[in-house]
C-alpha positions as CSV (number, residue, x, y, z in Angstrom):
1,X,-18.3,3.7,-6.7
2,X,-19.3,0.4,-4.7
3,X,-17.6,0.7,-1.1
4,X,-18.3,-2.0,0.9
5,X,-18.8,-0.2,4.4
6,X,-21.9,2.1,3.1
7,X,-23.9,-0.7,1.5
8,X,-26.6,-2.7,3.5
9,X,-26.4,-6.7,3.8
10,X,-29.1,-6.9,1.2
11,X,-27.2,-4.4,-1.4
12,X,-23.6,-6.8,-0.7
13,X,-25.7,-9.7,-0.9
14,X,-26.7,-8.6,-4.8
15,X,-23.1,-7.4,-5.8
16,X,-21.4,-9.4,-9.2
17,X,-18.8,-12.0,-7.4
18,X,-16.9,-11.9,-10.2
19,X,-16.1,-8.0,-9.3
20,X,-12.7,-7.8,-7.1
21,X,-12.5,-6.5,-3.6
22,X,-9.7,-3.8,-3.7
23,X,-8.4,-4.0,-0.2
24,X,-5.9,-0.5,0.6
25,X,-3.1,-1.9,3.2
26,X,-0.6,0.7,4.3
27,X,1.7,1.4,7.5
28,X,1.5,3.8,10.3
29,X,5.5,4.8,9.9
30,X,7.8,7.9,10.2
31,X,8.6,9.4,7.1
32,X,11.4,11.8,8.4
33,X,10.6,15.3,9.1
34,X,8.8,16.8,6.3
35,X,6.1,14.2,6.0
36,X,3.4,12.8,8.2
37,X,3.4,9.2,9.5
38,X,0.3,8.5,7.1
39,X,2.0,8.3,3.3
40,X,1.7,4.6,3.2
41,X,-1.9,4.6,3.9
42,X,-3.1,7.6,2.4
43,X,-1.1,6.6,-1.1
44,X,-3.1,3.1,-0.7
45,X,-6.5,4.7,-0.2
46,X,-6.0,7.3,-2.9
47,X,-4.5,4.2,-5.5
48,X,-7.4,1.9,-4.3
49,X,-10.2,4.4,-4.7
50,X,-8.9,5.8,-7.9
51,X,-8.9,2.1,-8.9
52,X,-12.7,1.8,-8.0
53,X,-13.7,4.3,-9.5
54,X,-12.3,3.6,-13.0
55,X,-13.2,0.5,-13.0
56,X,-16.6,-0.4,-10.9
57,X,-14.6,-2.7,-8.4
58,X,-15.4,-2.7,-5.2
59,X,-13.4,-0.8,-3.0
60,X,-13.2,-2.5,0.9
61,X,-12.2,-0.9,4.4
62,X,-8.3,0.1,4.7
63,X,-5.6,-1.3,6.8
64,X,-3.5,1.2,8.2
65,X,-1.4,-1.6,10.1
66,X,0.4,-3.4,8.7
67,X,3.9,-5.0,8.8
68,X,6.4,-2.7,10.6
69,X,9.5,-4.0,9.8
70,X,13.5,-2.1,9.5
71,X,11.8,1.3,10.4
72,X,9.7,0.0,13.2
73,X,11.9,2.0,15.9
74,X,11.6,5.4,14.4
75,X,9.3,7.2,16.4
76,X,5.5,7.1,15.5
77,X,5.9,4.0,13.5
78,X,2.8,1.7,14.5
79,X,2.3,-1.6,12.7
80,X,2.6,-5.3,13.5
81,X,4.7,-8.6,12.6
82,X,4.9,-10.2,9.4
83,X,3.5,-13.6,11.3
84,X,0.0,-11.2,12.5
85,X,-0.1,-9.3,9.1
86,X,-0.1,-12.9,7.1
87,X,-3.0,-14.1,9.4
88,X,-5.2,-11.5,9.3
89,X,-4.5,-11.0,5.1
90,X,-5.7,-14.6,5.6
91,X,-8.6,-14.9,7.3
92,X,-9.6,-11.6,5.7
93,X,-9.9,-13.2,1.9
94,X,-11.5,-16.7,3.7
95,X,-13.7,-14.1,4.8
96,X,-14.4,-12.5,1.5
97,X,-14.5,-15.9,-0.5
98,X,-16.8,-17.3,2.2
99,X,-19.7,-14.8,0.8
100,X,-18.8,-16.0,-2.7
101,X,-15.6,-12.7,-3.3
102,X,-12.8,-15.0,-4.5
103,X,-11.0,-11.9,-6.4
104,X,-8.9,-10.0,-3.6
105,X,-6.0,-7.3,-4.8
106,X,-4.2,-5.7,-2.0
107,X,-3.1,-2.2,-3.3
108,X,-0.6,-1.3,-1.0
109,X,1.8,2.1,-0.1
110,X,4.4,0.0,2.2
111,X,6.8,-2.4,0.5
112,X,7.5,-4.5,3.0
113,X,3.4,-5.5,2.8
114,X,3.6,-7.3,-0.1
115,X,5.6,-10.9,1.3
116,X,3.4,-11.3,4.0
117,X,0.4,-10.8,1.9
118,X,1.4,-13.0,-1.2
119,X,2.8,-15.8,1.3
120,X,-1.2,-15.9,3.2
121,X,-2.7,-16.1,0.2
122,X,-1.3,-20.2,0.4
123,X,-3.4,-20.5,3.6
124,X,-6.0,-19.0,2.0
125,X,-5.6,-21.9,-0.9
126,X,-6.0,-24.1,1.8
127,X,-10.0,-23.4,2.4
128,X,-10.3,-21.9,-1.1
129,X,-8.6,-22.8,-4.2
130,X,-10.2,-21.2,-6.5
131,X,-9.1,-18.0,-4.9
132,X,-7.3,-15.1,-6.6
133,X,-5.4,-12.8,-4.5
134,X,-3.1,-10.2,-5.5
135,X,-1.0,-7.8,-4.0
136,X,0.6,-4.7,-6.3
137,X,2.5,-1.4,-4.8
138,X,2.1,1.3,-6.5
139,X,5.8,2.3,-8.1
140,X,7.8,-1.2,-8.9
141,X,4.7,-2.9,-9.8
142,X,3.5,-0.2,-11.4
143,X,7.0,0.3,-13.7
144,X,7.8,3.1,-11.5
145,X,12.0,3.3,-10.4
146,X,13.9,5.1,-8.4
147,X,11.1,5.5,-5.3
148,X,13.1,5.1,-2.0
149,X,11.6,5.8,1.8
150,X,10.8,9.5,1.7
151,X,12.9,10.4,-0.7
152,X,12.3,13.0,-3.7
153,X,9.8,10.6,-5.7
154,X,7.7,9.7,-2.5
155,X,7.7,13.5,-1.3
156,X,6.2,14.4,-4.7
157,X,3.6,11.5,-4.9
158,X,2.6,12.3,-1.0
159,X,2.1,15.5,-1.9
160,X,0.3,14.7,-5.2
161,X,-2.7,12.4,-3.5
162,X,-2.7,15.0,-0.4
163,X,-1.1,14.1,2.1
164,X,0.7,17.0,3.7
165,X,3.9,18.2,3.1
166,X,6.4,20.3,5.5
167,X,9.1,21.3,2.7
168,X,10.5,23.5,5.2
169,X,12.1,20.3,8.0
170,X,12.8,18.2,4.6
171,X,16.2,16.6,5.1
172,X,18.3,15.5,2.3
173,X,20.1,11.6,4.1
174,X,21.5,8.8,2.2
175,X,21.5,5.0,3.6
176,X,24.2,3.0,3.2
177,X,22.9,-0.1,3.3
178,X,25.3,-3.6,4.2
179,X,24.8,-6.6,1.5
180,X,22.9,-8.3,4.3
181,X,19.5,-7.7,4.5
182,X,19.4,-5.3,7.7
183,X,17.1,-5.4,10.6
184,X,17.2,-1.9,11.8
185,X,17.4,1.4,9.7
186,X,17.2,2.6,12.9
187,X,20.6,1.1,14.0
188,X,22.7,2.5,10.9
189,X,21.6,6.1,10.8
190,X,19.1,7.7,14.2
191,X,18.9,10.6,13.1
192,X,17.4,10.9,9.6
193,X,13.8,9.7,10.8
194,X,14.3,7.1,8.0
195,X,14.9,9.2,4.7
196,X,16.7,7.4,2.1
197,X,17.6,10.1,-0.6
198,X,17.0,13.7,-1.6
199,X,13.6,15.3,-0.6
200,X,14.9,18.5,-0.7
201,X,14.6,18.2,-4.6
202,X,10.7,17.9,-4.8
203,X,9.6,18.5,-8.3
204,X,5.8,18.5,-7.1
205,X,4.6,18.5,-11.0
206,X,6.7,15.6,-11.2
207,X,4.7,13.7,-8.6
208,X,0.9,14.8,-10.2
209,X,2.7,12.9,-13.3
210,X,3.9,9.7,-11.6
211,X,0.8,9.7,-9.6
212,X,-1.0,9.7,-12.8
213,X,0.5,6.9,-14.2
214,X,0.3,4.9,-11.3
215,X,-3.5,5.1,-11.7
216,X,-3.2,4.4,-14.9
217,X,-1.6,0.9,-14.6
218,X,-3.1,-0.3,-11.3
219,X,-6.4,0.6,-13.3
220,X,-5.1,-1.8,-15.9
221,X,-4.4,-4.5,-13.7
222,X,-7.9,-4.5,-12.3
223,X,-9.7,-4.5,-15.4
224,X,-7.7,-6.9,-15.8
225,X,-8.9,-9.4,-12.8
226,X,-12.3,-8.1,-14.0
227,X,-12.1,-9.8,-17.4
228,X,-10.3,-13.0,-15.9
């Protein structure tokens, strides 16, 4: 597997441009009781690495922070504003197309990632036309329903790339969400820790199979960029 942070200068000087850089981009953010505030970046590093592997792109550092938006007042979540997450997305793939990488896919574990990322990739336009950014989370882009925050789908896929899982504190809460688009979780329910569904449920089987399939079409959608 090519990861950028153990090559020398002289070994990323030599790499194919035309590989993509697979960039993991996740979210320090409270998962409710039974799960640890890492899901969203350990479900990006596992996707992006699995990615790598399979498919001989290269596989770049992670972002743990990134945009901390309706659960940013749970306790433990760390991230930053949309405005900082689309500049440094931006100045990250300059970066990369600067030394001649103009194929960037964000994989990311954190929903709320993917607008700031796809709305820097015009400032990146800007300096770099030619560039090609993507960025794909693993269930909808993937084909994958029914996955809500913490819930019984991303319990199961948690569990199913490693993260740890405290079955015993899972909490079964439901989030009834206004039509508006909300600002705070935090402000409709305190208590939950930001669970949206039933966790309780955990089919952990279930998540080795969703997990699996996951790979499976990220790993198409790279080969994909490869062949482009």
């Amino acid at each position: 597997m090519i990861e950028w942070m153990k090559l020398t200068t002289v070994e990323i000087d030599a790499l194919d441009r035309n590989l993509p850089v697979l960039i993991p981009i996740g979210l320090v953010e409270a998962h409710g009781p039974h799960l640890p505030v890492s899901v969203d970046v350990d479900t990006a590093v596992y996707f992006a690495t699995q990615c790598a592997e399979r498919t001989g792109a290269i596989l770049a550092p992670a972002i743990a922070y990134g945009f901390s938006d309706e659960m940013r007042e749970y306790p433990g979540s760390i991230g930053v504003t949309a405005d900082t997450l689309m500049a440094m997305v931006a100045d990250l793939c300059k970066a990369f197309c600067f030394h001649g990488f103009q194929k960037v896919i964000f994989i990311t574990g954190h929903g709320a990632n993917k607008a700031p990322c796809e709305l820097a990739f015009y400032h990146v336009w800007e300096h770099y036309p030619q560039f090609k950014g993507a960025c794909f989370n693993w269930w909808s882009d993937c084909g994958i329903e029914g996955i809500h925050h913490a819930d019984k789908g991303e319990t199961e896929v948690a569990a199913a790339v490693g993260t740890p899982v405290y079955m015993e504190r899972a909490k079964d809460a439901k989030v009834e969400k206004p039509w508006y688009k909300i600002r705070s979780r935090f402000d409709l329910d305190r208590t939950s820790g930001g669970v949206n569904g039933c966790p309780t449920q955990a089919d952990f089987k279930q998540g080795n199979v969703l997990r699996d399939l996951a790979v499976e079409r990220l790993v198409t959608k790279v080969l994909t960029a490869i062949d482009d």
